[in-house]
C-alpha positions in Angstrom: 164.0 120.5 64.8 162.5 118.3 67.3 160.8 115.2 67.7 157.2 115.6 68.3 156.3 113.8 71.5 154.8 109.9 70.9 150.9 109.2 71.8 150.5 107.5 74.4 147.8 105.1 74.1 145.6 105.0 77.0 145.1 101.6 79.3 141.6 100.9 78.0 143.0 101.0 74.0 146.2 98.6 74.8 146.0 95.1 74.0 145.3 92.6 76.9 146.9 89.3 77.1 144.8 86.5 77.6 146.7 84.8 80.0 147.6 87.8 82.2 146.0 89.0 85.3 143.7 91.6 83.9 142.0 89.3 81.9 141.3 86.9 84.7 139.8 89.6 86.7 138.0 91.1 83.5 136.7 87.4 82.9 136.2 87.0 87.1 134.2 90.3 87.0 131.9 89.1 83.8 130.9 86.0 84.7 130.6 87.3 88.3 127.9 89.7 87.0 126.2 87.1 85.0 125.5 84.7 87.8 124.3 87.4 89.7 122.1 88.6 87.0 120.9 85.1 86.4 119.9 84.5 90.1 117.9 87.8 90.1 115.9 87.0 87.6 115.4 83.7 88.6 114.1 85.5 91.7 111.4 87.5 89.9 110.0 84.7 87.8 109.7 83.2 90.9 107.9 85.8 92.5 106.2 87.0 89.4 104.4 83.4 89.4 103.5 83.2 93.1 101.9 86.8 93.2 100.3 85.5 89.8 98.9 82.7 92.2 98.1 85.1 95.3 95.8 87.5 92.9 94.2 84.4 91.4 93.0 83.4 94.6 91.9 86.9 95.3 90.3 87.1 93.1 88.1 83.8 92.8 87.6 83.6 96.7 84.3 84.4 98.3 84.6 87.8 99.5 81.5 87.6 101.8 83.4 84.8 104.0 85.3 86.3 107.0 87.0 82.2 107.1 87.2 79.3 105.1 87.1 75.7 106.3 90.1 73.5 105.0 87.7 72.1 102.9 86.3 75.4 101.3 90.2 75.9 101.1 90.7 72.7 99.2 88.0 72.5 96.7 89.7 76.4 95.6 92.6 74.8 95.4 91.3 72.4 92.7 89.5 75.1 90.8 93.2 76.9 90.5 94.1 73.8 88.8 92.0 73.3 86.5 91.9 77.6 85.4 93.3 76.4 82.6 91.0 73.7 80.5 88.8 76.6 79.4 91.3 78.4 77.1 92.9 74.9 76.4 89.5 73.8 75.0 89.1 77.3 73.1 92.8 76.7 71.3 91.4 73.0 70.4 88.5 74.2 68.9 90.5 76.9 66.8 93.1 74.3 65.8 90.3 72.4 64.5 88.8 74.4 62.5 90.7 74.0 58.6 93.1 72.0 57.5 95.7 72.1 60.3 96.2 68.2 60.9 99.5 67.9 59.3 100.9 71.7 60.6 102.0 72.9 63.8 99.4 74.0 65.4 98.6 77.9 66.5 99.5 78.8 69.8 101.4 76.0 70.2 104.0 78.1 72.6 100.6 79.0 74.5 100.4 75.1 75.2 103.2 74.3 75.7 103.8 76.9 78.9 100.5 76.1 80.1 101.3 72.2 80.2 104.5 73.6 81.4 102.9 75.2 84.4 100.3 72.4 84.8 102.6 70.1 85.2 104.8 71.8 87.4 102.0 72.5 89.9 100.9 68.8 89.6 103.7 67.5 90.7 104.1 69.9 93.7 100.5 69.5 94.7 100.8 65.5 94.6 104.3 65.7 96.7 104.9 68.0 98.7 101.8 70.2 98.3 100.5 73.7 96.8 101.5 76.8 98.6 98.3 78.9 99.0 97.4 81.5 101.5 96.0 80.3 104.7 92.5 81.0 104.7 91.6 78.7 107.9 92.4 82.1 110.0 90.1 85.1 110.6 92.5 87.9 110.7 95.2 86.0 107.9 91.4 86.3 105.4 91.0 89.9 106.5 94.7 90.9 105.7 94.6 89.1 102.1 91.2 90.6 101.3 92.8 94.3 102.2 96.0 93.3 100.0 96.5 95.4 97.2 99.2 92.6 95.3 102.1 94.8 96.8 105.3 92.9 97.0 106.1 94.2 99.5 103.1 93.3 101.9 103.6 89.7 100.8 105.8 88.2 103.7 102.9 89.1 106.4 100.2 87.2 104.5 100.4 83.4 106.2 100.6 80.5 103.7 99.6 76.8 104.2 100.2 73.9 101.7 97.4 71.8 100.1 98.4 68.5 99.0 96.8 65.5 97.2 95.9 63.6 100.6 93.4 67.5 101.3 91.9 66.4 98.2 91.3 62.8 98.9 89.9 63.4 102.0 87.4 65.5 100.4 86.6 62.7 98.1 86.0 60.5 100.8 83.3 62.8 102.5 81.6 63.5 99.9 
């Protein structure tokens, strides 16, 4: 009688070696993948926080000015960074509220990522300055008021930077 043919076990089921080739490209491949992964999302964050920005200002800007003066400019500037001290004075007043001096307090991963953010934009506006739409410009105002927060749109609205000096000059008007 004969022998009954041998499986064959395909490639993907053998056994690599470690140290062979196919694992260094396996590994190459991997790693590969996850840098590029990594740099994409970095990428959205990214634009995730400046469209966050760009609607912000939308949204809080006078919609019955055609153009704003660098000072109109500036003192919105300062109002985008303080958007924060309302909700930061509402989780105070609900950490307060009990017994809670000796626990963590609640939404204390709320705080932290808006100190996070605070200081982040701090440190940009006192250096090298804020990156905000250019308002100073007729037809840059008309084309932010008629964007809908399209990505794609977002390259052909013009952007100027507000520093710290902007807002001491506006101090020393006053």
């Amino acid at each position: 009688m004969p022998k009954a043919p041998k499986a064959k076990l395909s490639d993907s089921r053998k056994p690599i070696h470690p140290n062979s080739r196919k694992a260094g490209n396996i590994t190459r491949d991997k790693s590969h993948k996850a840098r590029v992964d990594g740099s994409r999302q970095q990428k959205s964050l990214k634009k995730d926080t400046i469209l966050d920005k760009y609607l912000w200002f939308q949204a809080n800007m006078d919609e019955t000015k055609d153009m704003f003066s660098k000072r109109e400019l500036t003192e919105l500037v300062l109002k985008y960074m303080k958007r924060f001290e309302e909700e930061l004075e509402q989780i105070a007043i609900v950490n307060s509220i009990g017994c809670r001096a000796n626990s963590k307090p609640q939404h204390a991963s709320r705080i932290d990522s808006i100190k996070f953010s605070q200081d982040r934009e701090n440190n940009e506006f006192i250096s090298t300055g804020l990156e905000v739409p250019n308002l100073t410009k007729k037809g840059n105002v008309q084309l932010f008021k008629a964007w809908e927060g399209d990505m794609r749109f977002f390259d052909n609205i013009e952007r100027i930077k507000i520093s710290q000096r902007d807002a001491d000059k506006l101090k020393k008007d006053s």
